[in-house]
C-alpha positions in Angstrom: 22.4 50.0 -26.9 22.4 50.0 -23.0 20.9 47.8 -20.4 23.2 44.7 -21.2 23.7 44.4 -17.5 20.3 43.2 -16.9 21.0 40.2 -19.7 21.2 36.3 -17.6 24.2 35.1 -17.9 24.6 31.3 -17.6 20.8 30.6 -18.4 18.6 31.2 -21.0 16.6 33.1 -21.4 13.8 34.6 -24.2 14.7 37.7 -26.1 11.7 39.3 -27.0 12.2 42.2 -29.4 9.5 44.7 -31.7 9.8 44.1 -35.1 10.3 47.3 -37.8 12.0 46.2 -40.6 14.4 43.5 -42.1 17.2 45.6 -40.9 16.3 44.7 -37.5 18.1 41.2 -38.3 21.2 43.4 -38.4 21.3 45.5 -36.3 20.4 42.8 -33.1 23.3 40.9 -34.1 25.4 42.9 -34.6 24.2 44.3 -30.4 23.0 41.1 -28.6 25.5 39.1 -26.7 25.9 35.5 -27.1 25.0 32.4 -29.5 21.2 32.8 -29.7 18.7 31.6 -31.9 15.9 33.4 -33.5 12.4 32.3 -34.9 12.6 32.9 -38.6 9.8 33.0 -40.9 9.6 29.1 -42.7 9.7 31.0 -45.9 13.3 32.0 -45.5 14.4 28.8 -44.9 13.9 28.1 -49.0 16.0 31.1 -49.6 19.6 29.0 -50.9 22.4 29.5 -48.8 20.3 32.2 -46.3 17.9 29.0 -45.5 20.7 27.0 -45.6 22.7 28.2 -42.9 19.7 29.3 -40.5 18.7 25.2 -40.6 22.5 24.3 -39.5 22.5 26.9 -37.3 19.6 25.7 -35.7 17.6 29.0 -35.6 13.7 27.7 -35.4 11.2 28.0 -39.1 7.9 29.6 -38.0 4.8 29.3 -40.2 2.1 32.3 -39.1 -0.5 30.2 -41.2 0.0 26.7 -40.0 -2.5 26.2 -37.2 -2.5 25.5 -33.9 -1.3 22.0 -34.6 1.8 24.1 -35.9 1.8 26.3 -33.5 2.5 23.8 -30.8 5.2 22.4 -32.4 7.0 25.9 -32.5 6.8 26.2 -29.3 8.2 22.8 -28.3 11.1 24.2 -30.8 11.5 27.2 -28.7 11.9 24.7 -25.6 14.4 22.6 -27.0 16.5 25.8 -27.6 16.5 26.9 -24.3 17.4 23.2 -23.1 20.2 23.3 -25.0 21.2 26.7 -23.0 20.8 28.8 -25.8 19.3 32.3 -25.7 16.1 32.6 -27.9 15.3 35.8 -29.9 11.4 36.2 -30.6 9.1 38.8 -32.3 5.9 38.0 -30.3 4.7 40.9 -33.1 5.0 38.2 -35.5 5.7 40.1 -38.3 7.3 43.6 -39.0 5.0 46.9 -38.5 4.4 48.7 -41.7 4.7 52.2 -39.3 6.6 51.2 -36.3 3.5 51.0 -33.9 3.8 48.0 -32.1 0.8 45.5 -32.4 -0.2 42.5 -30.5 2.1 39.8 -29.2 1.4 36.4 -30.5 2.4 34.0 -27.2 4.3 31.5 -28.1 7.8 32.6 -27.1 6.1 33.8 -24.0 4.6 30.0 -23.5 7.9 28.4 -24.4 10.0 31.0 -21.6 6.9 29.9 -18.8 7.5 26.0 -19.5 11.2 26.1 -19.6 11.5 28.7 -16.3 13.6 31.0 -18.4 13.3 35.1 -18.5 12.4 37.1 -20.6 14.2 39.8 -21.5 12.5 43.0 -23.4 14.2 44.5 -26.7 13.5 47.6 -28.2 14.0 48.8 -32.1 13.4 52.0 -32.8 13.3 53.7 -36.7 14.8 50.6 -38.4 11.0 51.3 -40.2 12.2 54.6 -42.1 15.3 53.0 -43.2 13.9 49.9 -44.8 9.5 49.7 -45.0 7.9 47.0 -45.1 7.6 44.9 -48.4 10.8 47.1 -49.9 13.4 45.1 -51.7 
């Protein structure tokens, strides 16, 4: 890990990270400074105790398939993190790459770091893809 020198302090700000594998989850927090709060797919927020503690914790559910309609409302999420202070962690990727090739960014944690003035700081991942694929238990 290096660069944490570049990371606002005092402000949030938009972690923006690739996306390779579930172990991703770990190995971020177990690097990034400070309380943040990730956008988590909606579906593991009906996972008991997982989705139980990323609701009280205040991380943000993100359906991929909701619409625009939903979309919106993510990102007004997003902004209410950062007006709270609170870092935000994103994967503009959306969803893990089955090879570790990164593919296009949806915008919304872009949209939501614009609106609330807040940076946006660049994560990389690299090989969490070989340890754990995509769609491997």
């Amino acid at each position: 890990a290096s660069g944490f020198e570049h990371v606002p302090e005092g402000s949030p700000f938009v972690y923006c990270s690739n996306h390779q594998s579930l172990v991703d989850i770990l190995v971020l927090g177990s690097v990034l400074p400070g309380d943040y709060k990730w956008a988590a797919k909606r579906s593991l927020m009906k996972i008991p105790f997982l989705g139980w503690h990323l609701r009280l914790a205040g991380h943000v559910p993100v359906d991929r398939n909701a619409g625009a309609r939903s979309a919106a409302q993510v990102v007004e999420r997003f902004e209410e993190v950062l007006a709270r202070g609170k870092p935000l962690l994103v994967f503009p990727e959306g969803t893990r790459s089955e090879d570790g090739i990164v593919r296009p960014f949806k915008v919304g944690g872009f949209c939501a770091a614009v609106r609330a003035g807040a940076p946006v700081v660049p994560v990389a991942v690299e090989g969490t893809h070989r340890l754990m694929k995509k769609g491997a238990f």
